[in-house]
C-alpha positions as a Markdown table, in Angstrom:
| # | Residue | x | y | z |
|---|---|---|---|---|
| 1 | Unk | 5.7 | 291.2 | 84.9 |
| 2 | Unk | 5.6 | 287.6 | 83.2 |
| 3 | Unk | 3.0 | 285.8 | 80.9 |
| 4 | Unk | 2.2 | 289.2 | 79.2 |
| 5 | Unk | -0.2 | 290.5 | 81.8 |
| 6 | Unk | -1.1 | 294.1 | 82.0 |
| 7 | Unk | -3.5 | 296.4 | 84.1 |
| 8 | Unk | -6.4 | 296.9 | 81.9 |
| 9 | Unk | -7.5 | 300.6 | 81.0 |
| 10 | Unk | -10.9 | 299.7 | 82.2 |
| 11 | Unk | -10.5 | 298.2 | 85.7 |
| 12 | Unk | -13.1 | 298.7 | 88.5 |
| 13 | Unk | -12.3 | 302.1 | 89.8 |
| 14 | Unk | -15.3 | 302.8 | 92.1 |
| 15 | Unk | -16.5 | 301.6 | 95.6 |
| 16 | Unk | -19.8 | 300.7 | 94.2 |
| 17 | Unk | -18.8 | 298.4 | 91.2 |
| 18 | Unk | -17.9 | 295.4 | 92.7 |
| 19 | Unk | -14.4 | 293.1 | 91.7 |
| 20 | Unk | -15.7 | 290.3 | 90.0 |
| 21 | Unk | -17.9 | 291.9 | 87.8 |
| 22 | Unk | -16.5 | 292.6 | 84.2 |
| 23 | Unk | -15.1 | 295.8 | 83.9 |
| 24 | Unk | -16.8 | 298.1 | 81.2 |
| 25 | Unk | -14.3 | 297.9 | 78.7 |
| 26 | Unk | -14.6 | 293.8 | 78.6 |
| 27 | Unk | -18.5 | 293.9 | 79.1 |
| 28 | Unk | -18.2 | 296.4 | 75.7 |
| 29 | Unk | -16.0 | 293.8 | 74.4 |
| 30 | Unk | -19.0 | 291.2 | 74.7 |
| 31 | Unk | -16.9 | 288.6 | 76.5 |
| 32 | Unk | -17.9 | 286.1 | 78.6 |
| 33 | Unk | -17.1 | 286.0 | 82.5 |
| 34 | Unk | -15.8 | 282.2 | 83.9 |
| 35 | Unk | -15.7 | 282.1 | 88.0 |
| 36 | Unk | -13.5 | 279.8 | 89.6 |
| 37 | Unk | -13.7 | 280.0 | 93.1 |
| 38 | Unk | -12.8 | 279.3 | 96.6 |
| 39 | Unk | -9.7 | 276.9 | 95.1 |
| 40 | Unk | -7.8 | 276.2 | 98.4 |
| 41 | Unk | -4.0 | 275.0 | 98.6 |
| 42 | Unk | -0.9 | 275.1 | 101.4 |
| 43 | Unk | 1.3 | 277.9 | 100.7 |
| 44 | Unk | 4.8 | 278.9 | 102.4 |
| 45 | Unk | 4.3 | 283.1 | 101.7 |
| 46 | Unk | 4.6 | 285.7 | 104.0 |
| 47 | Unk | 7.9 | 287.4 | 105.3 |
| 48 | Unk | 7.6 | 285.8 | 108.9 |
| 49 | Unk | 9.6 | 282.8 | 109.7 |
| 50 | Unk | 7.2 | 280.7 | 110.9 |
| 51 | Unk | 5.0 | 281.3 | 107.9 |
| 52 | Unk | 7.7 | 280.2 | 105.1 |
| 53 | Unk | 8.3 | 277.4 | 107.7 |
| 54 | Unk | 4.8 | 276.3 | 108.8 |
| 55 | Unk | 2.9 | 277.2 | 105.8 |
| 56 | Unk | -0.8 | 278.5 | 105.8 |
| 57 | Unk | -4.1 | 277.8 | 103.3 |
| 58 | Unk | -4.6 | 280.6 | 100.7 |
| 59 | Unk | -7.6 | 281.0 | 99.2 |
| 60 | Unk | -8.2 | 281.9 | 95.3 |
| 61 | Unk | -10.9 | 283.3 | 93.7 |
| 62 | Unk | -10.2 | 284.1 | 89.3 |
| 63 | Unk | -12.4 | 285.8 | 87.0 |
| 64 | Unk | -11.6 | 285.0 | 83.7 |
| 65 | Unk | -13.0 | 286.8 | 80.4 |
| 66 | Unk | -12.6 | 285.2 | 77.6 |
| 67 | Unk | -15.4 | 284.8 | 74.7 |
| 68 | Unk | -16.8 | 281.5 | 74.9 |
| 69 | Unk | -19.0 | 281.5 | 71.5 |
| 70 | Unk | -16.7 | 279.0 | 69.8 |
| 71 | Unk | -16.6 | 276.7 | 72.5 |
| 72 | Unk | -20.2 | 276.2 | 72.6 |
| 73 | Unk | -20.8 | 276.3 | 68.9 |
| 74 | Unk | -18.4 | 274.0 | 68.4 |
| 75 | Unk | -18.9 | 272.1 | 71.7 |
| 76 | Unk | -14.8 | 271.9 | 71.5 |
| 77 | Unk | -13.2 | 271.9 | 75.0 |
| 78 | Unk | -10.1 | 272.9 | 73.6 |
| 79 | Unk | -12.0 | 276.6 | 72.7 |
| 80 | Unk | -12.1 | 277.6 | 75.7 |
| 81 | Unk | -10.4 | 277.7 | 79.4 |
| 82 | Unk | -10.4 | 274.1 | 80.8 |
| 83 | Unk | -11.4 | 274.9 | 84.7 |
| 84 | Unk | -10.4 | 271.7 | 85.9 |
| 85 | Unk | -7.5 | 272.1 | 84.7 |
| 86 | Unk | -6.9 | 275.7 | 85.7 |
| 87 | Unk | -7.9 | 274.8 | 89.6 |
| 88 | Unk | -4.9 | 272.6 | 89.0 |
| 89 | Unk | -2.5 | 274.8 | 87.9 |
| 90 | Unk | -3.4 | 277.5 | 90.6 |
| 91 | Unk | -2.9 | 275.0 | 93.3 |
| 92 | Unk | 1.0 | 274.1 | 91.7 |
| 93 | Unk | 1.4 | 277.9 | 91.7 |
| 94 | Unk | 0.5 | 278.6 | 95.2 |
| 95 | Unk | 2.8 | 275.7 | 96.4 |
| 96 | Unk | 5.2 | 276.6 | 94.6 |
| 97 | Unk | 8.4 | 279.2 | 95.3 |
| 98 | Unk | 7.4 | 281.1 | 98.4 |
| 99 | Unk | 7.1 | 284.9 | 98.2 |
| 100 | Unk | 7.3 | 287.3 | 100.7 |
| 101 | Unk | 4.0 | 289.3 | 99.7 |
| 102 | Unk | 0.4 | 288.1 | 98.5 |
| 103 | Unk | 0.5 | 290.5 | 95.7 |
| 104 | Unk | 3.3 | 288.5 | 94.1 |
| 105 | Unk | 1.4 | 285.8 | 94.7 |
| 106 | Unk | -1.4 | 287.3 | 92.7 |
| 107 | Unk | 0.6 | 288.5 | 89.7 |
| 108 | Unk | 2.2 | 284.9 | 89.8 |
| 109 | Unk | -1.6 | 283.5 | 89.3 |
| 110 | Unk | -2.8 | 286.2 | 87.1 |
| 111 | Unk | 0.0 | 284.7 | 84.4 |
| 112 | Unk | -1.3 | 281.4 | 84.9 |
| 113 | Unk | -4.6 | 282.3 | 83.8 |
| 114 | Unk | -3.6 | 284.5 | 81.0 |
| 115 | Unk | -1.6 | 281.8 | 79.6 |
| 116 | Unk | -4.9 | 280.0 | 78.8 |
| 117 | Unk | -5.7 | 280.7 | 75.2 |
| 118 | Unk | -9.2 | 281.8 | 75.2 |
| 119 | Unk | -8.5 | 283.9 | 78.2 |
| 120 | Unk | -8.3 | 287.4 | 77.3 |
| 121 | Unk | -8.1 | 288.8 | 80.8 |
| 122 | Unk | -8.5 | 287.8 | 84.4 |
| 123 | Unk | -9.4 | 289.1 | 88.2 |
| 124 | Unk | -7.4 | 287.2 | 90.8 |
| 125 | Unk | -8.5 | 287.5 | 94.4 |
| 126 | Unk | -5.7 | 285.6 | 97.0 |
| 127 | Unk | -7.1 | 285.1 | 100.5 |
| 128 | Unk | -5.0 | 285.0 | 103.4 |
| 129 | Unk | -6.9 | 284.0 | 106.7 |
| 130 | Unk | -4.7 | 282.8 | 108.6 |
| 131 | Unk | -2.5 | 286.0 | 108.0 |
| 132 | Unk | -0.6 | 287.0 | 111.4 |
| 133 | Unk | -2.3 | 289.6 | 112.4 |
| 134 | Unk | -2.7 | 290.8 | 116.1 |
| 135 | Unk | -6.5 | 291.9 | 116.3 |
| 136 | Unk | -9.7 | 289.7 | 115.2 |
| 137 | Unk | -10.4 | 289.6 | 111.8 |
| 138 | Unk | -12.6 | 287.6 | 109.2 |
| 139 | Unk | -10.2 | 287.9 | 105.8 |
| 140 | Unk | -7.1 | 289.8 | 104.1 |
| 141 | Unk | -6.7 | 289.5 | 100.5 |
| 142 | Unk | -5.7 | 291.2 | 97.4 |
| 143 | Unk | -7.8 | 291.5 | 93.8 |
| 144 | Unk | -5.5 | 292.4 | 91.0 |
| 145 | Unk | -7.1 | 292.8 | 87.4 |
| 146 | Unk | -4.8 | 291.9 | 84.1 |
| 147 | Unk | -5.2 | 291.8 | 80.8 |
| 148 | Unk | -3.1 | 290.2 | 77.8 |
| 149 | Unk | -0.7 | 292.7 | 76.7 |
């Protein structure tokens, strides 16, 4: 795994704490929570032909924890994780290098995020709805959870 990501010890675990939501060990931590979501971009994943071909919009959704005290004391920019600049990066990063699965996809973005300073560890939801699947269905994705190693 690149950019020094690892599962956390205290991921979600349980049906009934939802993803999203910082895991115990963080809250304990006392760090902060910064929600991007909903960042759209073309992708060419998938293992079908005619999805590395045509393409498809994934979704993102990212979490990321990070302690944002001496950004605001400091009103400094440069203290904390630019989200402008992350909803760029995830867009290069999903149009980038196709991949057969979204979980590679997500590990892909998960080092993005940790490569942020200030981010000490991240949730990464990748949607898929236009994912070929034969039946009706509202939304695939995957949440992975990483932390800095």
């Amino acid at each position: 795994m690149s950019g020094g990501a690892s599962r956390p010890e205290g991921r979600p675990g349980s049906e009934h704490e939802s993803v999203g939501e910082p895991v115990p060990a963080l809250r304990a931590r006392g760090l902060d929570v910064l929600r991007l979501s909903g960042v759209r971009a073309t992708g060419h994943h998938g293992v079908f032909d005619h999805e590395r071909r045509d393409g498809q919009e994934f979704v993102v959704d990212v979490v990321v924890h990070l302690d944002t005290a001496p950004a605001a004391t400091g009103d400094d920019l440069g203290e904390t994780v630019h989200y402008g600049v992350l909803a760029e990066e995830i867009v290069a990063a999903v149009e980038r290098d196709p991949v057969d699965l979204i979980e590679t996809l997500a590990e892909r973005l998960a080092a993005v995020v940790l490569a942020h300073r200030a981010a000490v560890a991240t949730e990464v939801t990748v949607h898929k709805p236009g994912a070929p699947i034969t039946v009706p269905f509202g939304d695939v994705s995957i949440t992975i959870s990483r932390e800095r190693a």
